[in-house]
C-alpha positions in Angstrom: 37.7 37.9 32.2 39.1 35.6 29.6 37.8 32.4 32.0 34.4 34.2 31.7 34.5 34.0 27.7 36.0 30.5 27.4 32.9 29.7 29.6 30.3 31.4 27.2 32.3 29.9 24.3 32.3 26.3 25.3 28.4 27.0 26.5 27.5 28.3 23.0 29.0 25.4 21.1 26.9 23.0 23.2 24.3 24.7 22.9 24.7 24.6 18.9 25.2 20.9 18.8 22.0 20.7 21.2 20.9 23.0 18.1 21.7 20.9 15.3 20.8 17.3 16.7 17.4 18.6 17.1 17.2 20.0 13.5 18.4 17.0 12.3 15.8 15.1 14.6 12.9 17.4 13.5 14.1 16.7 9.6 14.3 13.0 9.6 10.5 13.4 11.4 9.5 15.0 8.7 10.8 12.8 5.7 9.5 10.2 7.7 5.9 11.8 7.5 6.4 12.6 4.0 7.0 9.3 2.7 4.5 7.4 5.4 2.1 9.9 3.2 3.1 9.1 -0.2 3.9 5.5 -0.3 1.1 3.6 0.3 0.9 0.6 2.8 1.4 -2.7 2.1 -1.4 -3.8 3.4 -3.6 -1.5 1.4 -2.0 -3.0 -1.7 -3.1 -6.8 -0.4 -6.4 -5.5 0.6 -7.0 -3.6 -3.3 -5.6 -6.8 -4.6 -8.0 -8.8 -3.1 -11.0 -7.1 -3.6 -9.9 -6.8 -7.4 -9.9 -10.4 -7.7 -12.4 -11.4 -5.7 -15.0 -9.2 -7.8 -13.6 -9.7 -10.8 -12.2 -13.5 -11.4 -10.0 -13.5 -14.5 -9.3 -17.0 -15.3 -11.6 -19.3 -17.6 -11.7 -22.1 -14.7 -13.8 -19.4 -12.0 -15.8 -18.6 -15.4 -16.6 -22.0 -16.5 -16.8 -22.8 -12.5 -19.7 -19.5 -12.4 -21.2 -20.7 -15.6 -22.0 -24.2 -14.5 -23.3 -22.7 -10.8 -25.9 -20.8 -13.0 -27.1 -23.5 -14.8 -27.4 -25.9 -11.9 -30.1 -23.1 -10.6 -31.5 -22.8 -13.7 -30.7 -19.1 -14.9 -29.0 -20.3 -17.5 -30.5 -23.3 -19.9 -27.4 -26.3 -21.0 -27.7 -25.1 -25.0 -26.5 -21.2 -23.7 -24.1 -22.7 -21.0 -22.1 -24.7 -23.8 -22.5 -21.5 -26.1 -20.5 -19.7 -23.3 -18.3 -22.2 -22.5 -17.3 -22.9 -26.0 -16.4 -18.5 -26.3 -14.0 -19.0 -23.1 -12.1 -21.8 -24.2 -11.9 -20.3 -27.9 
């Protein structure tokens, strides 16, 4: 009788290790997902970035560098080209 229960004992204590391994497993899934979720990717940063500046250029050489690309085709006339370029370098 008593090998019987130290049997079912030491089966029950594997089986709560098998138990807990697996909990600890499923949690450390889950935090995983969680913060794969939450935290964006860097690649979507570089990719936002990009597009930001690509659409939107910020320093006064890509202005003065747009400015003189629209009076070369004519849009703009040389009297409202220096107008501009004089308000970006002020």
């Amino acid at each position: 009788m008593t090998a019987l229960f130290s049997i079912f004992v030491k089966k029950s204590k594997m089986v709560n290790w098998i138990i807990r391994i697996l909990i600890f497993v499923l949690a450390a899934v889950i935090i995983y997902l969680l913060y794969k979720s939450f935290v964006p990717s860097q690649k979507n940063k570089n990719q936002s970035t990009l597009k930001n500046t690509s659409s939107n250029p910020k320093s006064v050489a890509d202005e003065l560098l747009k400015l003189q690309n629209l009076k070369e085709e004519g849009i703009i006339t040389e009297e409202e080209f220096q107008k501009m370029k004089k308000k970006l370098i002020d």
